[in-house]
C-alpha positions in Angstrom: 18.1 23.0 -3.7 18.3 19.3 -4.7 19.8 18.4 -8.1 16.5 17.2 -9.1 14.8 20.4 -8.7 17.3 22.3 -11.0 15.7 23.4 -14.3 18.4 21.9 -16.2 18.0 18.6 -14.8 17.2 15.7 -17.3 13.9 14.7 -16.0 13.7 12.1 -19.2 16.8 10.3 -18.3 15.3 10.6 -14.8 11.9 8.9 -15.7 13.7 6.0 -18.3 16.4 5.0 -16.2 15.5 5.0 -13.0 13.8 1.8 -11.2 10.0 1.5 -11.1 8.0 0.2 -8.3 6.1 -3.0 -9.0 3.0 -4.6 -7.8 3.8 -6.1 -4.9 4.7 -2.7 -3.3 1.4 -1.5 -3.4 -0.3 -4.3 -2.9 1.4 -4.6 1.0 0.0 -0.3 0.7 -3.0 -0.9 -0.1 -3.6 -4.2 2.2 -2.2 -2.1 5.1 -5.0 0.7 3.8 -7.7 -1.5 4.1 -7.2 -3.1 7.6 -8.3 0.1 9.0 -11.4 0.7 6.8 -8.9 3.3 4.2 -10.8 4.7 1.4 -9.8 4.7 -2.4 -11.2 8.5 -3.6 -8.5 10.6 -3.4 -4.2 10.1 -3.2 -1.8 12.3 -3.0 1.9 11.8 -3.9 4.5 14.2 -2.8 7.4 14.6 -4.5 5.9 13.1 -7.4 8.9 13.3 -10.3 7.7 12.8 -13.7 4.8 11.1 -12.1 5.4 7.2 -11.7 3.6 6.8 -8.7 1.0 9.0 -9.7 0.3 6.9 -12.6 0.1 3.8 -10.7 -2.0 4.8 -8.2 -4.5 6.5 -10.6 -5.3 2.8 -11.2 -7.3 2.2 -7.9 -7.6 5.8 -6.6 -10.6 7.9 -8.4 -8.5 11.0 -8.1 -4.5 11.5 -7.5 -2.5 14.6 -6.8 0.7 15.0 -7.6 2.8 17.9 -6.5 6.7 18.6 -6.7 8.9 21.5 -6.4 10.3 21.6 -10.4 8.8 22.8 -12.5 10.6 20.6 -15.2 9.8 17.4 -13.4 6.0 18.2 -13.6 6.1 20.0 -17.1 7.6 16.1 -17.9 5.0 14.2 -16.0 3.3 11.4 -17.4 -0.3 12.7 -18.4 -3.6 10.4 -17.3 -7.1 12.3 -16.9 -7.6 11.7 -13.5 -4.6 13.1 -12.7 -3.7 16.3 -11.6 -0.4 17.7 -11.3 1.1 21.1 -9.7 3.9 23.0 -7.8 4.6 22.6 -4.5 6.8 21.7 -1.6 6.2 18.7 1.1 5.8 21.1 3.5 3.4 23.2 2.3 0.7 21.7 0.9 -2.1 24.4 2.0 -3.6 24.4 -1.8 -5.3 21.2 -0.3 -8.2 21.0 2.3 -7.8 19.4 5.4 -9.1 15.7 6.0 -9.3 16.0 2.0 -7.1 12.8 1.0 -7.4 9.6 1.9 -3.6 8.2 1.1 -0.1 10.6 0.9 2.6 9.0 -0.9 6.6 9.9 -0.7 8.7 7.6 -3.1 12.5 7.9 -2.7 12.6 11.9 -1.5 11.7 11.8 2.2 15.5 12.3 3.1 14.8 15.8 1.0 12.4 17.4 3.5 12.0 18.6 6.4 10.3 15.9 7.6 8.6 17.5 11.1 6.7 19.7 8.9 6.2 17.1 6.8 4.1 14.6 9.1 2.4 17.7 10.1 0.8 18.6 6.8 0.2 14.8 5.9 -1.7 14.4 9.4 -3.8 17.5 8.2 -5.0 16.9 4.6 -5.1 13.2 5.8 -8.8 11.6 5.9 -9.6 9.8 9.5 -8.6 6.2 8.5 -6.2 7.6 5.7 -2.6 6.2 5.3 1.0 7.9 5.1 2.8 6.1 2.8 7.0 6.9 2.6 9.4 4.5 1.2 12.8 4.3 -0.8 15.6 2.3 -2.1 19.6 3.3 -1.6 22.3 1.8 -2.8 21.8 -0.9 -4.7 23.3 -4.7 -4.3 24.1 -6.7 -7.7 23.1 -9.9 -6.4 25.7 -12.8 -8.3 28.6 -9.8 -7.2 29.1 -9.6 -3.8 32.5 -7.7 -4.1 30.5 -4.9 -5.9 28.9 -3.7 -2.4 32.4 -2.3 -1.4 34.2 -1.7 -4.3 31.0 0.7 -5.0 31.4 2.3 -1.3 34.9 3.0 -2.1 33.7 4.3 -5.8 31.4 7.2 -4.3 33.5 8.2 -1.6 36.8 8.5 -3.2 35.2 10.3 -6.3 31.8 11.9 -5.3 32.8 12.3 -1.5 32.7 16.4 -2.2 29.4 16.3 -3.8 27.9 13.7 -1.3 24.5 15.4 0.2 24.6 14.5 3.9 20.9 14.1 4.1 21.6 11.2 1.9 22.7 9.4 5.5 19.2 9.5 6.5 18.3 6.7 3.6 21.7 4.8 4.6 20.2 4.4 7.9 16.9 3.3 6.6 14.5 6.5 7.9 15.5 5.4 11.4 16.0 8.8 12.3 12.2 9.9 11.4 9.9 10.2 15.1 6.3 9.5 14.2 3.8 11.7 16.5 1.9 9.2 18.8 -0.9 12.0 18.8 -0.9 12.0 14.8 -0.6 8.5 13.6 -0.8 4.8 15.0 -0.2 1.7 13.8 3.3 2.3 12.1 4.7 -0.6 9.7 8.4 -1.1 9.2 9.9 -3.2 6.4 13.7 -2.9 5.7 15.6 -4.9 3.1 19.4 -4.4 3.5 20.4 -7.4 1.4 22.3 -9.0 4.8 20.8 -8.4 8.2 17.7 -9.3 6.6 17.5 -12.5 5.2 13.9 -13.5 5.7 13.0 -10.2 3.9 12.4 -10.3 -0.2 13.4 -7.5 -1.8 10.9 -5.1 -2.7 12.9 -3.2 -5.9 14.6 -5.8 -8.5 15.8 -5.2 -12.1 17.4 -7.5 -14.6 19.6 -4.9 -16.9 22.2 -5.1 -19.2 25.5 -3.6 -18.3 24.8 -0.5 -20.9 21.1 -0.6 -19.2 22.6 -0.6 -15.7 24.8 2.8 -16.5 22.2 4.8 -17.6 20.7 4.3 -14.2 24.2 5.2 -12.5 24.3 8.3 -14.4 21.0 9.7 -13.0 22.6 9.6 -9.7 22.3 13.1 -8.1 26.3 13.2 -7.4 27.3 11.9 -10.2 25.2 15.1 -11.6 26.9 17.4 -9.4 30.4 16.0 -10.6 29.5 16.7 -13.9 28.6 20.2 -13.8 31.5 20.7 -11.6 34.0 18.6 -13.9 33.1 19.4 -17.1 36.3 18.7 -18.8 37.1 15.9 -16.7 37.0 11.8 -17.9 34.0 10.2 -16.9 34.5 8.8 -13.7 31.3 6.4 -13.9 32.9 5.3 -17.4 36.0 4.5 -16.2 33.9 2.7 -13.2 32.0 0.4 -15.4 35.3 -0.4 -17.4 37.2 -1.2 -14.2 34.0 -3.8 -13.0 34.0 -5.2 -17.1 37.6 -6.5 -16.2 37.2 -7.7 -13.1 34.0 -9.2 -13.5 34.5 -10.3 -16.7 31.4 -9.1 -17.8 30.3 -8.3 -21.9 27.7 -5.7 -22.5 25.0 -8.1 -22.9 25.5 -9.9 -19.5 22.2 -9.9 -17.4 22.8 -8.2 -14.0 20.5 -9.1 -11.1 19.9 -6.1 -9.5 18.6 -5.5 -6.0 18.4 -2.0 -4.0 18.4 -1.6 -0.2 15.0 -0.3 0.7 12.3 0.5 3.4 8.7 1.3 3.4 6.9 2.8 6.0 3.3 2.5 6.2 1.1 4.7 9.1 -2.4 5.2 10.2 -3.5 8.8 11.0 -5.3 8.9 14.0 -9.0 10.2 13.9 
């Protein structure tokens, strides 16, 4: 079980801190869904949280689903009419018809399933023409600090090493490891954004956040979560984090951090 599935998780810190996906994202989802005739009636987003993709794609679909395993995330989700939330896991997703949807969606959680069974439930509720949407961000970069890439890296594996999820490697290596079925889809897109290899690539998840901003995303970090519960008693280790960068950084509460995250997006057609 993920952190995010526990019923004590705080799905409202989880749904105000954490980074939304703009415009541009699903405009390159949507542009890719229409080269291949995609329609817009039904969507269906796994994983769905508290619901942020769901509400942003009930602005072009007629009718999104939205499924996730908590029952807290989805008692939290943000409400719309045609909307429609319930229970379930990526890989079982039989409370849906096959050829029924014509886009699935899987925003930062891929890493969490077991992704064979995964494709093979999105290739069967998929439409002909439809479109398997998966992306996610990782780490993130602060963009005027390079120094803060490693001293980060050091951060989490000196303090959260214990409570580091190894499926979490899977996003470090940008879904590399995921084999698309040439019998189930066609046409799969890559875009990664590492912040270096990169260059010609614009990232697709920016925020500009206050230093006080910036740690109440930290502190929705799975790991940091784990730590918690294990550590009750123990200092803050993200405090003492942010205190250690305020020095060497120089930075005051109300300094303006450009921040980028890592990120891919895979976009595929499922084969009629």
């Amino acid at each position: 079980m993920t952190t995010f599935s526990q019923v004590n998780y705080d799905s409202s810190a989880y749904n105000a801190y954490r980074p939304t996906y703009g415009e541009e994202l699903y405009e390159k989802i949507y542009s890719f869904h229409r080269s291949h005739n995609g329609k817009f009636d039904n969507a269906l987003d796994i994983a769905t949280g508290t619901g942020q993709v769901a509400i942003d794609l009930s602005k072009s679909f007629k009718q999104v689903y939205a499924v996730d395993i908590s029952s807290t995330m989805i008692q939290n989700a943000i409400k719309n009419p045609n909307i429609t939330y319930s229970i379930s896991s990526a890989e079982d997703l039989s409370q849906f018809s096959s050829n029924s949807v014509d886009l699935v969606t899987a925003a930062t959680s891929a890493h969490w399933f077991n992704i064979t069974e995964f494709f093979n439930e999105s290739f069967r509720v998929l439409k002909p023409q439809g479109t398997l949407a998966i992306w996610c961000y990782g780490q993130n970069i602060l963009k005027d600090y390079p120094d803060y890439k490693h001293l980060i890296l050091n951060f989490l594996k000196d303090e959260f090493g214990p409570f580091y999820d190894k499926r979490l490697s899977v996003v470090e290596n940008f879904y590399r490891d995921f084999k698309f079925s040439e019998e189930m889809f066609q046409n799969v897109k890559w875009e990664i954004y590492d912040g270096e290899e990169t260059p010609d690539v614009e990232p697709l998840f920016t925020n500009e956040w206050t230093v006080p901003r910036f740690v109440k995303y930290i502190k929705t970090w799975s790991y940091y979560k784990s730590y918690m519960e294990a550590n009750p008693n123990s200092p803050d280790p993200i405090d003492k984090l942010i205190a250690d960068l305020k020095q060497r950084f120089k930075w005051k509460d109300n300094e303006v951090l450009q921040v980028h995250w890592r990120s891919v997006l895979i976009l595929a057609e499922r084969r009629s």
